[in-house]
Structure formats: C-alpha cells, structure tokens
N, C-alpha and C positions, 0 to 999 in steps of 0.2 A: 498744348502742342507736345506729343512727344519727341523722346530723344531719338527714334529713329527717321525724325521725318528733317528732310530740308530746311534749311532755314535763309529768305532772302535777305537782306541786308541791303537798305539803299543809302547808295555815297553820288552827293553831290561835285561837280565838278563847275567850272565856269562855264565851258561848253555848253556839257548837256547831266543831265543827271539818269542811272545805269543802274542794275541791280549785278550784285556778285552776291552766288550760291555759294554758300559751305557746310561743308559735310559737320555732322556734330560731332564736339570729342566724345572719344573712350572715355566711359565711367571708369573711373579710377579708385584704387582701394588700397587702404597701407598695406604692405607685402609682410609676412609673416619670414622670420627668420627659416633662413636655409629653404624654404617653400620654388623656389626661382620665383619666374615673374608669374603673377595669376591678374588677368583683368577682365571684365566685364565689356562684351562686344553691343554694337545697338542691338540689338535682335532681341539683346536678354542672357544669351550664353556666356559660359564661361572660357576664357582660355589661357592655357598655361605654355609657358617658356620653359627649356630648363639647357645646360651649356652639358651634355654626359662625356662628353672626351673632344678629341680632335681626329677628323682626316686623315685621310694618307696625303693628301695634299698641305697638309699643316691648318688648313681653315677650322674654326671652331665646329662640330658636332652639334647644333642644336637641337632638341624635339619639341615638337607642340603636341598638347591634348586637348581637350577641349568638354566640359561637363554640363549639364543642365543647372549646376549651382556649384557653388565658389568651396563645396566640402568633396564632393564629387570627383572637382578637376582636381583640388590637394591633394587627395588621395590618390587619384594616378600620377601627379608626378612621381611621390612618394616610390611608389613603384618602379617609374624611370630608375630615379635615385638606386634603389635597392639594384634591379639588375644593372645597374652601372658599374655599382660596389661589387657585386660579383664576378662580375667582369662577363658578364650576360647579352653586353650591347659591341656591336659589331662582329659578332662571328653572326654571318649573313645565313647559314645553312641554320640554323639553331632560332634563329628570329624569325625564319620562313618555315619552318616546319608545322605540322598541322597536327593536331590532334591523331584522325587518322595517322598519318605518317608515325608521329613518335609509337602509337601502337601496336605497329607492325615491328619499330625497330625494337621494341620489351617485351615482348613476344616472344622474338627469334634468341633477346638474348635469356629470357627465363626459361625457355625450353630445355635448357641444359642441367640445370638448377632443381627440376621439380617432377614426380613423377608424370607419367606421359598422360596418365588421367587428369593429374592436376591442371595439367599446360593446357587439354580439351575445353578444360572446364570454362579457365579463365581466355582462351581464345573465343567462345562458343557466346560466352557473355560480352568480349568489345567487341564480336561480329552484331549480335541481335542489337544493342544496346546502346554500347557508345558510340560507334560509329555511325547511325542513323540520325543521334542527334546531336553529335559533338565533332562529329570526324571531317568536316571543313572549316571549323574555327582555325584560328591559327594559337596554340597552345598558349604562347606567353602571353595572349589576350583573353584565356579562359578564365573565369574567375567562379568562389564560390557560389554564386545564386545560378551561375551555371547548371552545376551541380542540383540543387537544393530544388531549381524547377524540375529535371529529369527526375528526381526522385518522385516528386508530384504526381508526374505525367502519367507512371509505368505504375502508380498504387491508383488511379482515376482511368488507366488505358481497360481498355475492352478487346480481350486477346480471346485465344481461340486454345480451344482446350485439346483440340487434335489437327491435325497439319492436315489429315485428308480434309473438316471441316471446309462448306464452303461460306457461311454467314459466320458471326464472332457469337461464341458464347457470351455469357453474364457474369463470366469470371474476370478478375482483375487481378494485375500480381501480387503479391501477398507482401506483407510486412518482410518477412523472412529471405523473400529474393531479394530485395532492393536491400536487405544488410548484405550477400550474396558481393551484389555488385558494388559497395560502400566498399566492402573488404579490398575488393581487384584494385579501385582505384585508387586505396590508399598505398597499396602496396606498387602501383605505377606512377605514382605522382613521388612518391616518397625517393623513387632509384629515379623521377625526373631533377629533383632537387640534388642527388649527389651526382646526376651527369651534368648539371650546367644550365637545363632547361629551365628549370623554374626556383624560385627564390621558399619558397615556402611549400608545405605540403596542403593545397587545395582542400581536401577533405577534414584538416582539422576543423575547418572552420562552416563544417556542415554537420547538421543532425541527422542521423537517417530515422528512421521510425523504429517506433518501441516494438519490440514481437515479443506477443503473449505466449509466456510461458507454459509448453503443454504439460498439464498434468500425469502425474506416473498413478499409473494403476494398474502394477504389476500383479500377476494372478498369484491366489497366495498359495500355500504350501500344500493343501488340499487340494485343489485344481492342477497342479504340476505333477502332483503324487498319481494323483487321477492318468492325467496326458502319457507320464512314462509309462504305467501301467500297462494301457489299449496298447500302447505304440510299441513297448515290447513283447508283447501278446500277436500281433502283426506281422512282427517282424520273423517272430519264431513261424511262424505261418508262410510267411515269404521263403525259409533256409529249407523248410520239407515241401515246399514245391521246386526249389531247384535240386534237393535230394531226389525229389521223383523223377528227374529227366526233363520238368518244365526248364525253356525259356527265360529270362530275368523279365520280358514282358512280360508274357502271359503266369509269372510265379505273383507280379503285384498287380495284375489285374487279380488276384481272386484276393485282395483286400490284404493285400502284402503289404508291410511296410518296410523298404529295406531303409532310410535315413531314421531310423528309433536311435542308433545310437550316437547321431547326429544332435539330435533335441536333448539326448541325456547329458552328453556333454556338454552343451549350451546353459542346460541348467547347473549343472555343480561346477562348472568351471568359470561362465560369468565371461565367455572369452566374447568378442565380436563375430558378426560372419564372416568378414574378410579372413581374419586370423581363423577361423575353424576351417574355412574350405582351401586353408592356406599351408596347414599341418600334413608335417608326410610323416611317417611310420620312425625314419628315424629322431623325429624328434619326440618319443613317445618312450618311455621306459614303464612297460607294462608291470616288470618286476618290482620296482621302487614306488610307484604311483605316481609319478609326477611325468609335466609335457615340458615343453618348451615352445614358447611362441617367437619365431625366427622371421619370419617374413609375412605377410598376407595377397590374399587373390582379389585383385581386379580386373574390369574388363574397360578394355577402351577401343573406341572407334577405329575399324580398319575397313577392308576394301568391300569386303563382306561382310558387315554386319559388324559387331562388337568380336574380340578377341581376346582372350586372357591373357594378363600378363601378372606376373610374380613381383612384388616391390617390398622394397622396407618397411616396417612395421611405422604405427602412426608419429610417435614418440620413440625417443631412446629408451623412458621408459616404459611402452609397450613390448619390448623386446624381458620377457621373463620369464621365471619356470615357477611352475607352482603345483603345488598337489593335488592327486584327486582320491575320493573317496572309492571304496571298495564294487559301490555299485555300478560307477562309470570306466572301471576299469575292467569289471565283466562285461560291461556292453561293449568293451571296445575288443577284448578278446572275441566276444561271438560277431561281433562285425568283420573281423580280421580275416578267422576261419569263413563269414560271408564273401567276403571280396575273392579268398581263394577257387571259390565255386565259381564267381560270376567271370573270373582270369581263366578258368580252364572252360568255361564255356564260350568262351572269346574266340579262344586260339590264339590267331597268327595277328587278330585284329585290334587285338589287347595295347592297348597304350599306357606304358610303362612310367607312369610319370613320377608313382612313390609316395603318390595321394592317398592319405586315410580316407578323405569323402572323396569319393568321382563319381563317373557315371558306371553304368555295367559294363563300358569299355575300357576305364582307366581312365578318360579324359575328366579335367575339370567340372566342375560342376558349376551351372551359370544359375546366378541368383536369382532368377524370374523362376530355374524349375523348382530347388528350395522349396521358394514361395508358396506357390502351386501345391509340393507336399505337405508342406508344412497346416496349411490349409486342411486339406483332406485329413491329416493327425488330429487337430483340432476338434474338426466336423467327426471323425469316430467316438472321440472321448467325449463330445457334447459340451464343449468349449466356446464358449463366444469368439469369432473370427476379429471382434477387436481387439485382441491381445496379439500384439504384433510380435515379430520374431526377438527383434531387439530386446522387447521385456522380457525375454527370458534372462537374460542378462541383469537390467534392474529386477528383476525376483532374486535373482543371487546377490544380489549387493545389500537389497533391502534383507533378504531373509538373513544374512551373516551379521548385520550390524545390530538386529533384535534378539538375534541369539547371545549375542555379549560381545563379538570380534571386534578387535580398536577399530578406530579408523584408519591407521598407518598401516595396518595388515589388510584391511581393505582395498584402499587405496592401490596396495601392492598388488594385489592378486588381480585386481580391474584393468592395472596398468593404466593408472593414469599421471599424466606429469604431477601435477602437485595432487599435497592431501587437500587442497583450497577447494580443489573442483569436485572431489569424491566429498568433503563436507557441501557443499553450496546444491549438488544432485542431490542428496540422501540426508540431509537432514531430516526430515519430516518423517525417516524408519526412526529414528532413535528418540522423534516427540512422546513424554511418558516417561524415559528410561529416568531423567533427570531423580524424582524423589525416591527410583527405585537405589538409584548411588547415593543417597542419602541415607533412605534404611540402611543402608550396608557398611556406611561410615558408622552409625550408631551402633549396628551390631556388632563391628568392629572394637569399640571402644568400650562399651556395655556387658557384651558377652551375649 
C-alpha cells in the first residue's frame, strides 16, 4: 500500500464496530541548518517553508516553494533567503515585474548612455529575442537554464534570410549572434542586480557557444601595390573627365575612380571605415603628414531609412594622430583639388559638411556605396572580391609588424585599447620573426 493511498483502521466499540479513515502523515526528513522547513508531500513532491520578514500587519511573512526533489526546493529557498537578504522581498512592483517590463525600463535608461546605434542595436535584439521567449516570465523567477535553452533555440531555429522571404530558409543563427545577445543580457541583468531586481548576474552562470575564429588573409603587399595602382590610374581618369566639363556621374561611368584615395589611405593608415568616412579636412595636416582621428560615421535607423550621424570614436584610445607616408598624402592632395571640382559643379546644391570622403555633393558617404566601389576597384585590378574592406586595415597591421614595427607602435597607430588585443589579432604576422631576433642577438654579441 502506498503512502498516498487511505488507510481504514477498524476500532471496536461495545455497540457496534466502525471504520475511521486517515490521511497518511508527511514523510518527514531531518531539516538541514538554516534550510527552513523542506518536507516530502504524498504525491512525491517536495515543499519548503521559510519565515522572510513580517507584515505590515505584524503577522509573520511566510513563503512556500515546492520542487520535484528535496535539492531542487533547497535551492529555491536559498534564493528566498538571498532576495530577503537584499531586501528584494516586499517591494510588490519589483516582485511583479516581468521580464518584458524590466526591458523596456533598461532600455529607456541606457538610451542615455550609449550611442544611438548602439541603443538600436540592443533594442532591436530584446525586441526579436527576448521578449518572444522571456518577456512574460516574471524576472525574479528567471533562472539560468532559462537562458541556456534560448541560446539552443536561436542556434537549432530556422529563420529566414530576407523579411520579404515567405518560407524559412536553411539558415540558422550563428554562434556569433547568440554571443551578440549573451553580451545585451549580461549587461541587463548585471544594472538588474544593482537596481534591486535580482540577486546575481543570470548569465554568469551560462555558456554561450564558442565562435570560430575567422581567419585573416589579408592581401599581401603585392596585391595592394597592384589595387592602388589601377585605382589611382582611374581616378586620374575621373579629374580629366570633370576637367572636360563631364558630370561626376557620367566622369565615373567612363571607369573613373573618384574614392582611390579613399583605399590609399585605408591602406597606409590601418584606420576603420567608420573613422575614415568620419575625417574632415581639418583634421588632416597635409604639410606635417599626419591626421587625427576625432570622431567616426555611423548610420542608424530614422524615419526614412537609415541616417548619419557623427559619434565618439570606439575607445579613448581610438581617438589619435598618426602619420602618413608620402604617397598618401599625395593622394589626399589630388583628392582635395578633386572634391574642389565636384563643390563647383554642385553649386548651390553642395553640402558643406567638411568631409574628406563624401559623395559629389558633400554629403556623407553611406557604407553599402563604399562597398559597391570598393568592389568594382577590386574587379579592375583583378583582385578576388573576398578580400573585404576591413582587410585592408589587417594588411596594415600585418605588413607593419613583418617589417620590424613593435607592437606598442602598432598597437598605437590601430588604436586599439590594449597592446593584449593588437598581440592576440596579429600574432601569426610576426610567426618566423622569433629566430630572426635571435640571429641578431648573436650578431649583436659576435659582431
């Protein structure tokens, strides 16, 4: 007979003799210190007591939990405990809040905080993401495997690779998003932990998945030598069709290239695209050779379409000046006297913004068109179109650090925060150099 089943008991009287039912007790268990109460109900389940404060009426505060085993329901009192210790338990708005809810209210307050791309970013991610599978929990009940299953979900979901699509493609999210959305949440859960919400930072206690690292295979010094070549060959092609009275369209339809000295300085300068389509004239000292990188171009979502807007560089240390060689400072002169042509063929319609790269009006330049050119430079010089824009940037880091440059000068001229990050990218330029600093200690000491 089990212990959830009735049990008759029969008691004799002089009378007559009767049955009286009774309920079976609670399986009982010695209680672990500080734990409150945990016992074992018929059913099987576990349930726990615990005393977290008192009433506005003076009555004791108790809570129940209740687990599928006796490790289960410890661990949520525990929890009790902990937001009690906080002082987590009776502010009624903070217990009631939802998932959803708290991410509307870290939203509105990081909006302040972070550029307006950034804020895009991570709204754009709790809109698709969390909020579909997390946004009617109630927060102080969210727990890691929470987590850990949505990470599952979104690397095994079957998403669609364009929005007009009306069946799902065969794609699935990538390792690389779900670090994407790892990052948002630690940084939401972690400002949930110093507003009161929660006792711990959720995501420590989750893995996200490993993303493979893409390999750099930057084009080498021959293939760039190549690229500036064509493209300033193009470009001089581009200034005498607008010496002739062409158009800035019809001067790069006849295989003009007017951004050559866009790609030159990307090469010998190693800068970002943000930070290059980010440079205005004054921070350019043509006589000295050196730029100064002040700010960078982004574009974020507006009513129409995407919008530029100007923000802070990545780092404190991306904000530096560095020098450039003799070639790129000719290119930026003959671009200079180019932009003056394409300003007097404007007119009235020339937008004055102070941009070294714009478009032939002065406005901004949006990095899909870049792209698009940058492309077509590639395809003239007979360049594989897998060498992306960025690389031109790792060719400058790799080609500086095989030529002999430290890495702290590297480092510097990259702009990036530590030398940690410019060794842990670029190590694999300087594989080799190790017994070349070897001979050189010995011919050092030798003669």
């Amino acid at each position: 007979m089990g212990d959830s089943q009735l049990t008759s008991i029969p008691i004799k009287n002089q009378a007559r003799e009767y049955k009286m039912t009774v309920e079976p007790k609670r399986k009982s268990h010695k209680r672990g210190a500080h734990e409150g109460t945990i016992y074992q109900r018929a059913g099987g389940r576990w349930t726990g007591q615990i005393m977290v404060g008192y009433q506005a009426d003076g009555k004791r505060d108790v809570r129940t939990v209740s687990g599928s085993t006796r490790n289960e329901t410890r661990q949520k009192l525990d929890e009790l405990r902990s937001r009690a210790d906080h002082g987590l338990i009776g502010d009624a708005a903070k217990e009631r809040e939802t998932v959803e809810g708290y991410f509307a209210r870290w939203l509105e307050a990081t909006k302040a905080t972070v550029r307006l791309s950034t804020y895009q970013h991570y709204e754009r991610i709790v809109r698709l993401h969390v909020v579909p599978a997390l946004g009617r929990k109630k927060l102080r009940v969210l727990r890691p495997d929470d987590l850990q299953r949505l990470y599952g979900a979104m690397l095994g979901e079957t998403v669609r690779s364009r929005p007009q699509q009306k069946s799902p493609a065969t794609a699935t999210y990538s390792p690389k998003m779900v670090h994407h959305l790892h990052s948002v949440l630690h940084r939401a859960f972690g400002q949930a932990v110093r507003w009161g919400y929660l006792t711990r930072n959720l995501t420590e206690a989750v893995d996200p998945p490993s993303v493979p690292r893409r390999e750099m295979h930057p084009p080498d010094g021959m293939a760039l030598g190549k690229l500036l070549d064509v493209a300033n060959a193009n470009a001089a092609t581009y200034r005498d069709a607008l010496k002739a009275g062409k158009s800035p369209a019809e001067a790069a339809q006849q295989h003009g290239d007017r951004l050559a000295a866009l790609w030159t300085l990307a090469v010998y300068s190693g800068l970002r695209q943000a930070e290059l389509l980010g440079l205005k004239w004054e921070d350019i000292n043509l006589e000295s050779g050196s730029l100064t990188v002040r700010r960078i171009l982004s574009r974020v979502q507006g009513v129409r379409g995407t919008e530029p807007v100007f923000g802070e560089t990545k780092t404190a240390k991306s904000r530096r000046t560095i020098g450039l060689p003799s070639e790129a400072v000719q290119g930026l002169r003959a671009h200079k006297a180019q932009q003056a042509a394409e300003r007097l063929a404007a007119g009235i319609a020339w937008a004055d913004y102070g941009l070294v790269f714009s478009t032939h009006l002065g406005t901004p330049l949006h990095s899909r068109n870049v792209l698009r050119d940058y492309k077509k430079a590639l395809a003239r010089a007979r360049i594989p179109e897998s060498f992306r824009f960025h690389d031109l940037r790792h060719a400058h880091a790799t080609l500086m650090l095989r030529a002999g440059v430290s890495m702290k000068i590297a480092s510097d001229r990259l702009g990036h925060s530590t030398i940690g990050i410019t060794m842990d990218l670029y190590t694999h330029a300087v594989q080799g150099m190790d017994m070349e600093a070897a001979e050189m200690v010995q011919r050092a000491l030798r003669g």
